[in-house]
Legacy VTK file of the C-alpha trace (Angstrom):
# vtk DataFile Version 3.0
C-alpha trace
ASCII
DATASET POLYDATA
POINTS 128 float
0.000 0.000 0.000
1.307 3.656 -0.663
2.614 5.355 2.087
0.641 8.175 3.538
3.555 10.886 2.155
2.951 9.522 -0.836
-0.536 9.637 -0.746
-0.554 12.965 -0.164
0.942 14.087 -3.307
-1.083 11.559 -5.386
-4.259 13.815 -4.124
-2.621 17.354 -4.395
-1.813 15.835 -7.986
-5.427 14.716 -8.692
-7.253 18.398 -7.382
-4.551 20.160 -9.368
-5.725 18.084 -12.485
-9.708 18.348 -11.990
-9.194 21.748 -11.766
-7.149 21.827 -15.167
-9.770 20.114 -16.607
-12.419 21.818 -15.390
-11.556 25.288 -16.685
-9.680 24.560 -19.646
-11.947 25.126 -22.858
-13.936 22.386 -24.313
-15.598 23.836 -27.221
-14.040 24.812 -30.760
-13.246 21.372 -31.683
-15.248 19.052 -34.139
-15.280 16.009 -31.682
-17.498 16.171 -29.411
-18.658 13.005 -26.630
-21.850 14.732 -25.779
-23.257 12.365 -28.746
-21.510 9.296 -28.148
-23.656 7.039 -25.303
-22.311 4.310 -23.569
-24.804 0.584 -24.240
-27.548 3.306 -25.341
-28.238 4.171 -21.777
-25.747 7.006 -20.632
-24.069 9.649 -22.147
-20.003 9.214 -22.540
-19.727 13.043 -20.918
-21.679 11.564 -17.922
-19.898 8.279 -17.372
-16.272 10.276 -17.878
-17.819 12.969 -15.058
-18.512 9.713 -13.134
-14.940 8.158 -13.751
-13.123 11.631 -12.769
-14.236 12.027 -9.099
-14.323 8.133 -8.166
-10.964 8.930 -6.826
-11.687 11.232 -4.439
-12.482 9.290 -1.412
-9.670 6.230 -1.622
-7.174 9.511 -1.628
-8.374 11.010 1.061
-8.743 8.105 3.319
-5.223 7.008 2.198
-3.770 10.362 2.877
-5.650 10.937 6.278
-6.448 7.553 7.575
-8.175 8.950 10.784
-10.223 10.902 9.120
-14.348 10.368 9.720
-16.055 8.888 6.878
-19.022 11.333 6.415
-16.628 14.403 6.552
-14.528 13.083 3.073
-17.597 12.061 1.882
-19.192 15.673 2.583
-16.208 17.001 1.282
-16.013 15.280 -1.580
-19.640 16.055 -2.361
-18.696 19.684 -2.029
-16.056 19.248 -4.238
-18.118 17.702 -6.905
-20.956 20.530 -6.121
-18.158 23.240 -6.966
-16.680 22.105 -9.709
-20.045 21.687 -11.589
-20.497 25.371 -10.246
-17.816 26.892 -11.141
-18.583 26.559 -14.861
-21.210 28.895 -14.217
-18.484 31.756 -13.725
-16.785 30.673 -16.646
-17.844 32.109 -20.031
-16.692 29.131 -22.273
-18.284 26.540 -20.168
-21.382 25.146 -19.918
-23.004 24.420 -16.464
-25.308 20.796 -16.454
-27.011 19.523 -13.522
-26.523 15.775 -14.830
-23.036 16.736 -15.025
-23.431 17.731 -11.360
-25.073 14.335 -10.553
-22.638 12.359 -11.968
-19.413 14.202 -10.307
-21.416 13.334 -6.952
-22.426 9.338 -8.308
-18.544 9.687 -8.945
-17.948 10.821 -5.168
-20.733 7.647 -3.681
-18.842 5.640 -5.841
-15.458 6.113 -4.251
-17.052 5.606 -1.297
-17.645 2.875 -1.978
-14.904 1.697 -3.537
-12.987 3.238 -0.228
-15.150 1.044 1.838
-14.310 -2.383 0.188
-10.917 -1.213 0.189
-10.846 -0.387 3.909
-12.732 -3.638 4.922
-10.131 -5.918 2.835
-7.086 -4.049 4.527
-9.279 -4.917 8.082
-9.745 -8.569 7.155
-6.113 -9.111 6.067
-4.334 -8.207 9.659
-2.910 -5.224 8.561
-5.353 -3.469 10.265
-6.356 0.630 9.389
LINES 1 129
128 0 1 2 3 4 5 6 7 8 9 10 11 12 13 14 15 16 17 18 19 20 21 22 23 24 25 26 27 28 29 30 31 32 33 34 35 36 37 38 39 40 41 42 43 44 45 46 47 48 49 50 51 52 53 54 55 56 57 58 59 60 61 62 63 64 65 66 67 68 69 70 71 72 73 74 75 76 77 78 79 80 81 82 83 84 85 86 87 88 89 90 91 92 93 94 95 96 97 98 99 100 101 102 103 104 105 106 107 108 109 110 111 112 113 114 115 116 117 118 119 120 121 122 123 124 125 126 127
């Protein structure tokens, strides 16, 4: 498992690149993934939005082990909340309440995904 220094840059790193990619400009080009679904159910924009803050959680509970579950998870939703927001201050970018659902499925999932994570590490004697 990655040590907790290490940890802490991988989240730095992640913020730093979620906010890249959330104010660079995504219009002007001729491909576009708003068309594109994925098993004719779910828009490619919505899974990726998904995809991009699944990480959220299993960094922060990596970084700050001690931390209480339902304050990364708040702050993770707040995260997700303010990066679909912040596209409302920007002039080139589009603000999309599925786009703000799916940052926050992206957060749950995490969670989730934080939970197995911390139950297997439990199980396996290394304890938390």
């Amino acid at each position: 498992m990655l040590r907790q220094r290490y940890s802490g840059y991988l989240i730095y790193l992640y913020i730093f690149t979620v906010a890249v990619l959330l104010v660079i400009p995504n219009k002007g080009s001729d491909i576009t993934i708003d068309d594109i679904h994925v098993l004719d159910l779910l828009r490619l924009d919505y899974l990726l939005h998904v995809l991009l803050f699944i990480p959220f959680v299993p960094l922060s509970r990596m970084t700050w082990p001690g931390s209480r579950w339902w304050t990364v998870i708040g702050i993770g939703l707040l995260f997700a909340a303010c990066a679909e927001f912040l596209h409302l201050l920007l002039p080139y970018r589009g603000y999309n309440i599925n786009d703000l659902f799916s940052n926050m499925a992206g957060v749950l999932a995490g969670a989730g995904i934080a939970l197995v994570i911390d139950a297997l590490a439990g199980s396996s004697g290394r304890g938390r």
